[in-house]
N, C-alpha and C positions, 0 to 999 in steps of 0.2 A: 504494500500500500504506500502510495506516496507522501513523504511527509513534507511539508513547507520550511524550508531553511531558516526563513528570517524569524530573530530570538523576541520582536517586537509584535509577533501575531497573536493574538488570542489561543488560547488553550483549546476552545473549540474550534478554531479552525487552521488547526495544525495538522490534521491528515481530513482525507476524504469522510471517511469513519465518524471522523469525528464532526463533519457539517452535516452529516445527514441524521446522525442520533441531535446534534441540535435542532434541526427542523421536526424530528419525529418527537422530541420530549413537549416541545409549543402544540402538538396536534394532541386534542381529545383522543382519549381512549378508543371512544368507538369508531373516530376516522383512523386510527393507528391502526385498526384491524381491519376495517377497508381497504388500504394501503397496502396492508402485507400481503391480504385473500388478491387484491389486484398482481401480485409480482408471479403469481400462476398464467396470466396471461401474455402470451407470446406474440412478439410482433403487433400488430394494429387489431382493436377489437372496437364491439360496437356497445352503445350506455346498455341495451336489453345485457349482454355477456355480464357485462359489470354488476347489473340487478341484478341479475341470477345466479351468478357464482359468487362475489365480493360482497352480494345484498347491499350495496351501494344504494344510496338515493341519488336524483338528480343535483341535491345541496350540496352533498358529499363530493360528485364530482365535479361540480365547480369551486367549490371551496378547493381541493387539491390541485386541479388549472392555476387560480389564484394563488396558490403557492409555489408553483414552478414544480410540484410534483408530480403533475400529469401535465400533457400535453394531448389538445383536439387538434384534428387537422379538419381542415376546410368541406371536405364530407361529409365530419359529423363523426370518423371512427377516432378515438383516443389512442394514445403509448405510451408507452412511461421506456425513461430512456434507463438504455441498458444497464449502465452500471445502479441508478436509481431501484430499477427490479433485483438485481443480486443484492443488493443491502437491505430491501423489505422482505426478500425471499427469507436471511438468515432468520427476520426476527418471527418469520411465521411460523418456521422450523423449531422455533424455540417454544410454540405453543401446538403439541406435540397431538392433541383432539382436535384444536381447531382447523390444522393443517392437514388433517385427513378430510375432514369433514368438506371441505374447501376442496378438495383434489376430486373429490367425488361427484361432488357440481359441477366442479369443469368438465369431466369426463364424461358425466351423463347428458350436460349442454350440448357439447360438439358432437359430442358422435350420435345424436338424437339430431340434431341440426343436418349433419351429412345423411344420416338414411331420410330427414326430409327433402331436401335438396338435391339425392343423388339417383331417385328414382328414373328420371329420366336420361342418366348420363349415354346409353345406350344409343339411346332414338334421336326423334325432331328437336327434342328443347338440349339436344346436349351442352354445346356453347353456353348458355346461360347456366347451367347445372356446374358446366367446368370455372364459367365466371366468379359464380359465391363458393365452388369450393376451396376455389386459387386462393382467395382472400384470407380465409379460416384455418389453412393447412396447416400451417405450422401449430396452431390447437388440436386439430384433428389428429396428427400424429402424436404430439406428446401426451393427448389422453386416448390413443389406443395404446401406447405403449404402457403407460401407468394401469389401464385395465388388463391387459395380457400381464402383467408380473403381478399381477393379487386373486386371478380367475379363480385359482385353487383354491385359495384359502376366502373370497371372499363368494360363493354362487350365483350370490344374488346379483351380480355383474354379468353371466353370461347373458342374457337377454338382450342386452345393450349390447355386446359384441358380435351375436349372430346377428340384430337388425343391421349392422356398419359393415358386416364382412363385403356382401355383395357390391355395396356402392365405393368400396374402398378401392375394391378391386378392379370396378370398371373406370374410376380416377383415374389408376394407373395406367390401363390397359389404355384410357383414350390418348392423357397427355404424353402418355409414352416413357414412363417412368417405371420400364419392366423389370429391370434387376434390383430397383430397390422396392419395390412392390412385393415381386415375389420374397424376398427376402424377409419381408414383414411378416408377410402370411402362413408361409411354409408350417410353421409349429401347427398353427390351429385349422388351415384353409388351405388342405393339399392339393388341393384340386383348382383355385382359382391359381395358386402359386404356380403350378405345372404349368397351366395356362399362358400366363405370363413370362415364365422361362421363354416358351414355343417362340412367343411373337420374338424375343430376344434369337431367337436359333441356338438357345441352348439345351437341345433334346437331352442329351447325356443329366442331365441336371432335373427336367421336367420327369424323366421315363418312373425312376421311382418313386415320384409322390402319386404319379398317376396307380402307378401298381398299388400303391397301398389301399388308395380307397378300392379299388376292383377286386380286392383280397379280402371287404370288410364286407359279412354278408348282408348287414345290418343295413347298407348303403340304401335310398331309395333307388327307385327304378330309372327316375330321371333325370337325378345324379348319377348312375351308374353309365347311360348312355350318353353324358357328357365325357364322361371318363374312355368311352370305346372312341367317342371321335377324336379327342386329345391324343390315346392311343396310337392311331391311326397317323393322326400329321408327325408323331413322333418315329414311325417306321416310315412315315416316307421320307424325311429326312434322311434316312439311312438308306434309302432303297430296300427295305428287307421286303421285297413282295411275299414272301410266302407267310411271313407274319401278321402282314397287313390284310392276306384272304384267309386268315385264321379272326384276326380279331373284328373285319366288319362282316364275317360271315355271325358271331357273334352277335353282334352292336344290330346290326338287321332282324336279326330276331326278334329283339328285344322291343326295336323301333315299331314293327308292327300292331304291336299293343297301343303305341302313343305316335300313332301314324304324321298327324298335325302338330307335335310340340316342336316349339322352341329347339330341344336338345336333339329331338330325331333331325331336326333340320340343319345343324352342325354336324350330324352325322352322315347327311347327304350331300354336303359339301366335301367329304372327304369320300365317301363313296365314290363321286365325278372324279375324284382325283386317282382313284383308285382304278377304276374304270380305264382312266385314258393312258395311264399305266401298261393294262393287260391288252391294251390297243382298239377296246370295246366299246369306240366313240357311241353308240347307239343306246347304249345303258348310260353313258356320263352325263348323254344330252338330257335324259329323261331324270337324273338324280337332281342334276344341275335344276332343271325348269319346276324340280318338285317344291325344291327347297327355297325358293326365292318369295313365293306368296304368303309364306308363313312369318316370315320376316318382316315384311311388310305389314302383316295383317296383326302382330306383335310388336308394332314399331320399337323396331331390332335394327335398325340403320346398320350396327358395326355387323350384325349376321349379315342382311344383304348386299354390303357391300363385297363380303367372301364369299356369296353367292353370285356374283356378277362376275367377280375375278373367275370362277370358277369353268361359268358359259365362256369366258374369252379364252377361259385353258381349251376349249373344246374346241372352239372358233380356230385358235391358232394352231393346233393339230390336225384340222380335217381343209387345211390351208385357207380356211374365211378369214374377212378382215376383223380384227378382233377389236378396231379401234370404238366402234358403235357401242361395246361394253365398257371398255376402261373410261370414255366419256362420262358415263353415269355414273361410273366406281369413283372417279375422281369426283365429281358436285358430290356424292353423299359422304365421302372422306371431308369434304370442306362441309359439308352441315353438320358431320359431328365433330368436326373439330382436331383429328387426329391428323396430325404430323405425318406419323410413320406409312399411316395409311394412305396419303396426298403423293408421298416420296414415290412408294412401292405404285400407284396408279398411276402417275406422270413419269417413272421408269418403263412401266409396260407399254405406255402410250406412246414414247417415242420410239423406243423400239418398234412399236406396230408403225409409224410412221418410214422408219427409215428401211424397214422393208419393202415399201409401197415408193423407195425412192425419193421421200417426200421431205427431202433433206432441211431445207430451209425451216420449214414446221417442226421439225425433229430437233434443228439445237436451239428453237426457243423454248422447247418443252425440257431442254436439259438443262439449260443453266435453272427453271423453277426448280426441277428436282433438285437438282445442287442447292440448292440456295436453301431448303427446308434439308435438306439431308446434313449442310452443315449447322442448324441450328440444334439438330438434334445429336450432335457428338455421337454417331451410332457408328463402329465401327462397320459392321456387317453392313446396313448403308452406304457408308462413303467407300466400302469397298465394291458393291454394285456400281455405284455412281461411275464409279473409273473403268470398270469392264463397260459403261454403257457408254463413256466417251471414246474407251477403247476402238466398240464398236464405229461410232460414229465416224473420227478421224480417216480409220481402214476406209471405210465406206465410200467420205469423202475422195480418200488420196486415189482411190482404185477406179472409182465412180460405178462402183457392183455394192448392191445392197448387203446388209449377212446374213451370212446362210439362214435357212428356215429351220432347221435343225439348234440355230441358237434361239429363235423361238421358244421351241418346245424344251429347250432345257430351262430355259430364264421360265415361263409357265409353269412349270412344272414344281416349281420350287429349288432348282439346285441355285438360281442365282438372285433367287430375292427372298424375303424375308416373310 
């Protein structure tokens, strides 16, 4: 802690320490405990978070404004600056009830606030769903972390951590924040974490949490058939075809029962893939065209967008122009707001372009994907990127489109994500 040199300063403001216990000793008992319950909140919050966690009045927090203890900004959200919160953190910690009791409100706020907010992250409202939950994150995480190390010992928290599992998970999955997502989840939420490995391309990583849930027999049905489609992208990552008509012969079975859900419909995205694999365009087309209405009729945007991608795998295999898909795949990547998914559709677009010769078109569409590939630091992106300029330049220098055969590999999944 820094201490002030000159032998002429007041006693109380000879260290940091020591100006903030004189501003806290002038503060009423009950704003002192306001103060402290306030040093739980992280980064910019809003007066509702303060009433309900800190039990703040709106006098309380103008009187600490007034003090230089808090600060509003121009929206309307509060913060208390940094080192301000680690010196009222200590003294809450010092009130060893009150500071639970206070950790619980947060926790129950935020992550009650994300399962309201995050219902929609999938579909049409996702951008506004991703908008309030950007704002709140850094609360959202530090009270799902505080609920996950007490679940054990405290029960009555799991309630609150299954309603935030889902919406946490498709946060991740939209802004594209999959290795710390999945990371998060892994202990409690095997199967969103597998997930999220996928979209990263770390099968090796996703393969055993998916196995674990398909191991539990207890699993619902329709959880289980998430688990065969995950399965599924995680062997064709590999190529293992004989594994892949072992687990959707599986996963089809199953589907039958829940012909129209949600999860048979992720499982018929990888059946197309499956399909065009065994060279079976006639089954791909009819998986592909199964699964796309359900998505839709679920406003499931991030499903149908891997249902569009899926028709263009088919399109660019049976040599059709596949750009008419990736069109739509890319507007409904930009309604829900995903990065990764914008990059991965205006990579496959140029490529459909610059097979049709349509060079000019093709590196306006590359530097977009560039320019979103390098916001998202995504290694396995920016290394597509560069095979797709690779492509391009050859293209150029030669004045011969690439082979169609790099099509169906980049489709297929060995060169995108």
């Amino acid at each position: 802690m820094w201490v002030a040199p000159q032998g002429d300063v007041p006693a109380r403001h000879q260290s940091l320490d020591a100006v903030f216990d004189g501003s806290w000793q002038l503060l009423k008992p009950n704003l002192q405990l306001v103060l402290a319950r306030l040093s739980l909140l992280q980064g910019t919050f809003t007066a509702e978070a303060a009433q309900k966690i800190a039990l703040a009045t709106f006098f309380d927090l103008a009187q600490l404004v007034d003090r230089s203890l808090l600060a509003v900004e121009r929206n309307g959200r509060y913060h208390t600056h940094p080192l301000l919160r680690q010196l009222a953190q200590a003294k809450l910690t010092a009130v060893e009830p009150e500071a639970e009791q206070a950790a619980e409100r947060h926790a129950t706020y935020y992550l009650t606030l994300l399962h309201q907010q995050g219902q929609p992250l999938r579909g049409s409202q996702s951008q506004t769903a991703v908008r309030h939950i950007r704002q709140e994150y850094d609360n959202i995480r530090a009270a799902w972390v505080w609920c996950l190390a007490r679940r054990t010992q405290q029960p009555h928290l799991q309630p609150l951590i299954q309603q935030a599992l889902t919406p946490l998970a498709n946060y991740f999955l939209v802004v594209g924040l999959f290795a710390e997502g999945a990371t998060l989840l892994a202990e409690i939420a095997p199967l969103l974490s597998a997930e999220l490995w996928l979209e990263r391309g770390e099968y090796k990583l996703a393969l055993p949490l998916i196995q674990t849930v398909l191991q539990d027999a207890a699993v619902p049905p329709e959880m289980r058939l998430r688990a065969y489609a995950l399965l599924c992208a995680a062997h064709q990552q590999e190529s293992k075809l004989e594994l892949i008509r072992q687990t959707m012969a599986e996963g089809l079975s199953l589907a039958a029962e829940f012909s129209q859900s949600v999860a048979a419909a992720y499982l018929y995205i990888q059946a197309t893939l499956a399909a065009v694999s065994e060279g079976n365009h006639t089954a791909a087309q009819q998986f592909a065209t199964q699964a796309l209405p359900i998505f839709y009729q679920a406003d499931d945007l991030w499903g149908a967008s891997k249902a569009l991608y899926a028709q263009a795998v088919v399109d660019g295999v049976t040599n059709q122009d596949a750009r008419p898909r990736f069109l739509p795949n890319f507007a409904l990547a930009k309604q829900i707001g995903s990065p990764a998914v914008q990059q991965n559709a205006l990579h496959n677009l140029a490529l459909g372009h610059m097979l049709h010769g349509e060079y000019a078109t093709a590196i306006g569409v590359c530097h977009e994907a560039w320019e979103i590939c390098q916001q998202l630091s995504h290694d396995l992106l920016i290394a597509d990127n560069r095979l797709l300029w690779g492509a391009f330049n050859s293209g150029l220098a030669t004045g011969r489109p690439p082979a169609k055969g790099m099509m169906r590999r980049c489709t297929s999944g060995t060169c995108t994500t």
